[in-house]
N, CA and C of each residue as an Amber inpcrd file, in Angstrom:
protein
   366
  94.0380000  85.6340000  83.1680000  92.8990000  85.6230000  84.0640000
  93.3530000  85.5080000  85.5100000  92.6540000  86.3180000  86.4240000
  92.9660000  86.5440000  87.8230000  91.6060000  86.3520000  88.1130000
  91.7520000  85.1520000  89.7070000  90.3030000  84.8820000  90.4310000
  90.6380000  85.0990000  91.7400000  90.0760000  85.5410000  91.9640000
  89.9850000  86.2040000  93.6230000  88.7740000  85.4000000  94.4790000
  88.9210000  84.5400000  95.3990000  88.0710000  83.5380000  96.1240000
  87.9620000  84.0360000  97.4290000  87.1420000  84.0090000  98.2410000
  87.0710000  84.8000000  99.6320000  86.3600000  83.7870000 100.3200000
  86.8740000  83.8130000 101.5820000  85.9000000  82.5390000 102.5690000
  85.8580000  82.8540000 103.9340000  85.2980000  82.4320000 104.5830000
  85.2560000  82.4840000 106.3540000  84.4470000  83.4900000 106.8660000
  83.3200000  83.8010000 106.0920000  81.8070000  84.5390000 106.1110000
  81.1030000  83.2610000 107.0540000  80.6050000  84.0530000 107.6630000
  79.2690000  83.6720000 108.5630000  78.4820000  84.1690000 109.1210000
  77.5970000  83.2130000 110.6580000  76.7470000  84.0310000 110.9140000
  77.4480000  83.9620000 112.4090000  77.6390000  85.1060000 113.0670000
  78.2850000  85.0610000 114.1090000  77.5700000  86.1700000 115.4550000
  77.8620000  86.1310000 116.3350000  77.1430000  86.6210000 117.6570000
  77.3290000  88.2500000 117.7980000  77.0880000  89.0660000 118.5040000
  77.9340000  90.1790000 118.8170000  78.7070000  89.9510000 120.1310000
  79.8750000  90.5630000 119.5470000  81.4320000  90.6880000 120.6600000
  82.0870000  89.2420000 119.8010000  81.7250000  88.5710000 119.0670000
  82.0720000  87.1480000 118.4380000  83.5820000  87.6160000 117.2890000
  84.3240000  86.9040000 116.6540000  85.1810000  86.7690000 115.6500000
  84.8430000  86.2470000 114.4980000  85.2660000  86.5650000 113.7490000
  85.4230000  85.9110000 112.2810000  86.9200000  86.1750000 111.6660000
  87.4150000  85.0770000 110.8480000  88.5800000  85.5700000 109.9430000
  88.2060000  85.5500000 108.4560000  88.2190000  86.1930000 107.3480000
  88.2250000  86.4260000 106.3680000  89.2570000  85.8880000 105.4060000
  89.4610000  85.1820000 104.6960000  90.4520000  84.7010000 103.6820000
  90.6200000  85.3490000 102.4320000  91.0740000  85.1690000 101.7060000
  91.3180000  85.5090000  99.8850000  92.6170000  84.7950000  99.2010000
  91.9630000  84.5230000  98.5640000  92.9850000  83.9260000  97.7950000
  93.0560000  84.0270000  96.5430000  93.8710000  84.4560000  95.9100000
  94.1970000  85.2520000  94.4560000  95.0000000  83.9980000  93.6410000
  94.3900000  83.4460000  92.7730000  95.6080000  82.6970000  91.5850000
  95.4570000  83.3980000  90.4570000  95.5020000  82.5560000  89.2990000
  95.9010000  82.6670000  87.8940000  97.4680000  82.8060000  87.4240000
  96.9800000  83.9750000  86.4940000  98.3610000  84.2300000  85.5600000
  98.6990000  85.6120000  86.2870000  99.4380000  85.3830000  87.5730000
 100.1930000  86.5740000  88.3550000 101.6380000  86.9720000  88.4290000
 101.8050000  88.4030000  87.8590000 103.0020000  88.4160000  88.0130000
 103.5840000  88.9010000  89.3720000 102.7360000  90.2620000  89.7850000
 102.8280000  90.4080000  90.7580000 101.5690000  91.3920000  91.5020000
 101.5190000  91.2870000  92.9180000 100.4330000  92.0310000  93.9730000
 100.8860000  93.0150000  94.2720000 100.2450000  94.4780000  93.7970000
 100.4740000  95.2630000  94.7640000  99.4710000  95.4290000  95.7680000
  98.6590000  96.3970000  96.6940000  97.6990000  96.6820000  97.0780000
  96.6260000  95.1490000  97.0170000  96.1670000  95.1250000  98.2530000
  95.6270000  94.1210000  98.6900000  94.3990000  94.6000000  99.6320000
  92.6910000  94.1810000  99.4720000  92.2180000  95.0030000 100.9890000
  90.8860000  94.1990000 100.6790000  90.2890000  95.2740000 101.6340000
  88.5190000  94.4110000 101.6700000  87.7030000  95.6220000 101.2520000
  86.6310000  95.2360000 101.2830000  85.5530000  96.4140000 101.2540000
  84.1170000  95.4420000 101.5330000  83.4580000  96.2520000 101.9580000
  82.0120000  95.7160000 102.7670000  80.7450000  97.0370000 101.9780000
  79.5430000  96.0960000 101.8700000  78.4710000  96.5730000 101.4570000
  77.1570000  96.0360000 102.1200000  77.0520000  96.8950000 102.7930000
  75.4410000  96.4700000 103.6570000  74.1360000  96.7800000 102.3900000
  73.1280000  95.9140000 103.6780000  71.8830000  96.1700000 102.5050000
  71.5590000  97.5350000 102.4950000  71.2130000  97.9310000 101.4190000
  71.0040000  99.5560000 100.8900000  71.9520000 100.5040000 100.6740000
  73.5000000  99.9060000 101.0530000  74.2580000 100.7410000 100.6270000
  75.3040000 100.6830000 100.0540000  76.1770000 101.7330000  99.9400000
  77.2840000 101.7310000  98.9460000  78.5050000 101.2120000  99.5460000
  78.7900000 100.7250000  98.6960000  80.5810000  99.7480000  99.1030000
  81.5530000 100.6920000  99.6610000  82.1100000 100.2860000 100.8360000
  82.9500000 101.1410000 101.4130000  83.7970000 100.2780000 101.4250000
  85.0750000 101.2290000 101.7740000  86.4520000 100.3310000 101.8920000
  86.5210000 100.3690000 103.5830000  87.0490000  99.1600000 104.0120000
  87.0630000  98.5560000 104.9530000  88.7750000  98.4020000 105.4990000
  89.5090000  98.2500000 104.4500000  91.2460000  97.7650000 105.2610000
  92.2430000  97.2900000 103.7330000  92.8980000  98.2070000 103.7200000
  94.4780000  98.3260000 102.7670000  95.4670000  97.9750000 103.4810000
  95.9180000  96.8680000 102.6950000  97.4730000  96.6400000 102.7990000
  98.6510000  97.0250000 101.8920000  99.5150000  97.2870000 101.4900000
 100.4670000  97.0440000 100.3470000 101.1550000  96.1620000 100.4880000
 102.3960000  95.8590000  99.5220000 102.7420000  94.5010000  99.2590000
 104.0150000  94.6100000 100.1070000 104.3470000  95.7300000 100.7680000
 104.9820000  96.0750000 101.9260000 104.7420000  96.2980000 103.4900000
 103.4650000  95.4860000 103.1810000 102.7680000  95.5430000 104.6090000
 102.5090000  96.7360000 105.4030000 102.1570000  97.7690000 104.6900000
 101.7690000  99.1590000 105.4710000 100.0250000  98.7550000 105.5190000
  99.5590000  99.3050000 106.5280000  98.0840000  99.4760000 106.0670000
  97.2320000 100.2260000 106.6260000  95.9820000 100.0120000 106.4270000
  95.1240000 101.5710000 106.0970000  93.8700000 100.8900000 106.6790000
  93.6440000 101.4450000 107.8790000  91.6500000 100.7900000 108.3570000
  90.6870000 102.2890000 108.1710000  89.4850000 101.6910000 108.1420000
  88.6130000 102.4940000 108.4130000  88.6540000 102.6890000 109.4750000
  87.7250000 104.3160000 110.5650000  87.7450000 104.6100000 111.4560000
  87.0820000 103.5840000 112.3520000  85.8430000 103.5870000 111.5350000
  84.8930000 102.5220000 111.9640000  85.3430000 100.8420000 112.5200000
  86.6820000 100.4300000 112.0540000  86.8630000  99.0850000 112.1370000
  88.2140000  99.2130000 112.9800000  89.1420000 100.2910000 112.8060000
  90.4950000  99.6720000 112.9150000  91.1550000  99.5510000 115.0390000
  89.8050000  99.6920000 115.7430000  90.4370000  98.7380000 116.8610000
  90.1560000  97.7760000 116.7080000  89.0980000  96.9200000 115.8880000
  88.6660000  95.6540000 116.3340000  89.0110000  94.7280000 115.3620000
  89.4570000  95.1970000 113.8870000  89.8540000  94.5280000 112.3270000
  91.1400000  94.6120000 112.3730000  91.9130000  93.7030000 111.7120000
  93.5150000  93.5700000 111.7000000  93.1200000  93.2040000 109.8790000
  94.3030000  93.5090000 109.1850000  94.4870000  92.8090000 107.7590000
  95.5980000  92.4780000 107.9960000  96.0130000  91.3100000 107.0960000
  97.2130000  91.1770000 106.6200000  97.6370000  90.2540000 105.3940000
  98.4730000  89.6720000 105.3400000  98.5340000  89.2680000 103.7770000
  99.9070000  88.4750000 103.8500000  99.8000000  87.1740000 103.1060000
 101.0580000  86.0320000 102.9420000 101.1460000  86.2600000 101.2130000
 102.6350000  86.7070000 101.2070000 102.5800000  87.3230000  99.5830000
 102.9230000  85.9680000  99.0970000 103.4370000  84.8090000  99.6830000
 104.3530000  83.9070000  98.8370000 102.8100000  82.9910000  99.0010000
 101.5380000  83.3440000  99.5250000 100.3440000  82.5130000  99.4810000
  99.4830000  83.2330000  98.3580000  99.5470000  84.8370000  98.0710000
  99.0900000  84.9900000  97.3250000  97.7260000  85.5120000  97.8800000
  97.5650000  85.8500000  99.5560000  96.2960000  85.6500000 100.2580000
  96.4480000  86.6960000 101.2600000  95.3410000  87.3190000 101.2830000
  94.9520000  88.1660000 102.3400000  93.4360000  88.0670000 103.2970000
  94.0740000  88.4280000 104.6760000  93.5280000  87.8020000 105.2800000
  92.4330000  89.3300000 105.6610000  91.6180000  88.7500000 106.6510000
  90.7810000  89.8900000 107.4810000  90.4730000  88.9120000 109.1780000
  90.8340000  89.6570000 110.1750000  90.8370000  89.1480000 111.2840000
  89.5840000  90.1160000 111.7580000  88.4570000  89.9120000 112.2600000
  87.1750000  90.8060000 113.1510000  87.0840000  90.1350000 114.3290000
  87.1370000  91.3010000 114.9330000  87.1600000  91.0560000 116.3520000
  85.9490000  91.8720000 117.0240000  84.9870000  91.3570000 118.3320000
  84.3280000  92.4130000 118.2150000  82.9030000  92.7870000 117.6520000
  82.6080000  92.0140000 116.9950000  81.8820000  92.6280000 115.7110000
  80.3870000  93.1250000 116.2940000  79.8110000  93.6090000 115.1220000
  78.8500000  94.4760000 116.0430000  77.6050000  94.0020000 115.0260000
  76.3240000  94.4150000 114.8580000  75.2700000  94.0970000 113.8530000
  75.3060000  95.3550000 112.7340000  76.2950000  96.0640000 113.0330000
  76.5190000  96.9620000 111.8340000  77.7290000  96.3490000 111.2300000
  78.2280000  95.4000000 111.2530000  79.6630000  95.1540000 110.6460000
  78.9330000  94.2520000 109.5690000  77.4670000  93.9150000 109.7290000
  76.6940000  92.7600000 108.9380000  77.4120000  93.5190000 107.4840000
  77.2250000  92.5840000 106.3290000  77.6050000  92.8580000 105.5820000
  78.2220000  92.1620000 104.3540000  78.0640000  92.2480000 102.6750000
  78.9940000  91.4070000 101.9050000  80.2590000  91.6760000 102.1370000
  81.6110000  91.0770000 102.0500000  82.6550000  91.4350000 102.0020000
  83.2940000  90.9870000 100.9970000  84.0200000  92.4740000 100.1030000
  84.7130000  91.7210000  99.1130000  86.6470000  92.2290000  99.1960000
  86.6410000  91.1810000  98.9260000  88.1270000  91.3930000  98.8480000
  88.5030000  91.3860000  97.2260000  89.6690000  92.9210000  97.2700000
  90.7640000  92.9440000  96.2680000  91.4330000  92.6550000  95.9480000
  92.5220000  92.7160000  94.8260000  93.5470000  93.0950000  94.2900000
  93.9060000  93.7000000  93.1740000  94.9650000  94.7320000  93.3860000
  95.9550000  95.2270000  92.2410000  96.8320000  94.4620000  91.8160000
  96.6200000  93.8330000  90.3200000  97.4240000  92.7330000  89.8820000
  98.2500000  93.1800000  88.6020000  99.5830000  92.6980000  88.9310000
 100.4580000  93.1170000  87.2970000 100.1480000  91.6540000  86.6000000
  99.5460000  91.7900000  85.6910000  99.6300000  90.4150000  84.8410000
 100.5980000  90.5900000  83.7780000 100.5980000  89.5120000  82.6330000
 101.3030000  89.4530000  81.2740000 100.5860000  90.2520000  80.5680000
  99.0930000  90.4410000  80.3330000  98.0980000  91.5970000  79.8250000
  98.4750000  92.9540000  80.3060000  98.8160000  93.4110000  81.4440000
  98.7160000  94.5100000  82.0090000  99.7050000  94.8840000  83.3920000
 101.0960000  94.2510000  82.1870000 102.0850000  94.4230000  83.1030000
 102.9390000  95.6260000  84.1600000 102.4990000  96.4420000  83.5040000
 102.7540000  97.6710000  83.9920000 102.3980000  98.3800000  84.8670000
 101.1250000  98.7230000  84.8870000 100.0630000  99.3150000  86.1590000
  99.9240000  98.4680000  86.6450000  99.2900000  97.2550000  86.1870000
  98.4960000  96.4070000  86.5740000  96.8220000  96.6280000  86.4250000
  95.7850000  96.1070000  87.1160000  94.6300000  96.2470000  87.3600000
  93.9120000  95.7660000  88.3330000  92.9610000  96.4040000  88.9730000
  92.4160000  95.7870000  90.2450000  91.3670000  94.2290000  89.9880000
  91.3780000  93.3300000  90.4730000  90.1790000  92.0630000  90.3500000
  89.5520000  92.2800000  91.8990000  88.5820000  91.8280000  91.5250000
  87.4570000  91.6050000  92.9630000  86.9670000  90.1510000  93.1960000
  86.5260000  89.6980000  94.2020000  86.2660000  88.5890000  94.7550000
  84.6400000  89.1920000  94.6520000  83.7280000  87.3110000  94.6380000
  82.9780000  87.4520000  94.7330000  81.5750000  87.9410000  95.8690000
  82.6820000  88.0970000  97.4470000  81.9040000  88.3060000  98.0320000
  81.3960000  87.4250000  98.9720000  81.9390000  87.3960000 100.5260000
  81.3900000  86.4460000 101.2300000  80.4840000  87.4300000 102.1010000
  79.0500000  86.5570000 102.7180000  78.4450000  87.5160000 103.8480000
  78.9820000  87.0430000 105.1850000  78.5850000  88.5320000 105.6860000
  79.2330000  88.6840000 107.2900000  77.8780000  89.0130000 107.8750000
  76.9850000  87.7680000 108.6920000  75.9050000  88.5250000 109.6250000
  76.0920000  88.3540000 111.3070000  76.1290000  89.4680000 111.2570000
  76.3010000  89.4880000 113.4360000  74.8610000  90.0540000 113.7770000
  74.6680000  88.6040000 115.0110000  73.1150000  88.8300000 115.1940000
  72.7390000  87.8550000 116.2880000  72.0260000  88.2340000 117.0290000
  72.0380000  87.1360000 118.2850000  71.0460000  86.3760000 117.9390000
């Protein structure tokens, strides 16, 4: 079993910050691919910011002057830095992972977090 916990959702201003947490335990062997994804009301989950376990990464157009990711592999945690934010960035945010477990050592498989909200709003 892999749990994916996400924190540092709020309600924040526009031009304001937030940082995003995750934190992945259980029975891990290892992380590849690490990221977020966001779902506003009425719509479909988009991906938001990829890392790999080599620290390359991948923003949306929409986010990547004002969003940073990154990720502490020996924490097991990836972060989301917003900078900026706007009343369209409102939103659930969930954070991933691609996990090799003892079940599914090989590929691995992706787990999801439950989802913290992000509202920007004066």
């Amino acid at each position: 079993q892999v749990q994916l916990v996400e924190s540092g959702g709020g309600l924040v201003q526009p031009g304001g910050s937030l940082r995003l947490s995750c934190l992945a335990s259980g029975n891990i062997l290892s992380i590849q691919d690490m990221g977020w994804y966001r779902q506003a009301p009425g719509k479909e989950r988009d991906s938001v910011a990829i890392i790999t376990n080599s620290g390359a990464t991948k923003c949306a157009d929409s986010v990547k002057d004002r969003f940073t990711i990154s990720r502490d592999n020996a924490k097991n945690t990836v972060y989301l830095q917003m900078n900026i934010l706007k009343p369209e960035d409102t939103a659930v945010y969930y954070c991933y992972a691609a996990v090799r477990t003892p079940t599914y050592p090989y590929y691995g498989r992706n787990y999801w977090g439950k989802g913290t909200p992000v509202t920007v709003s004066s």
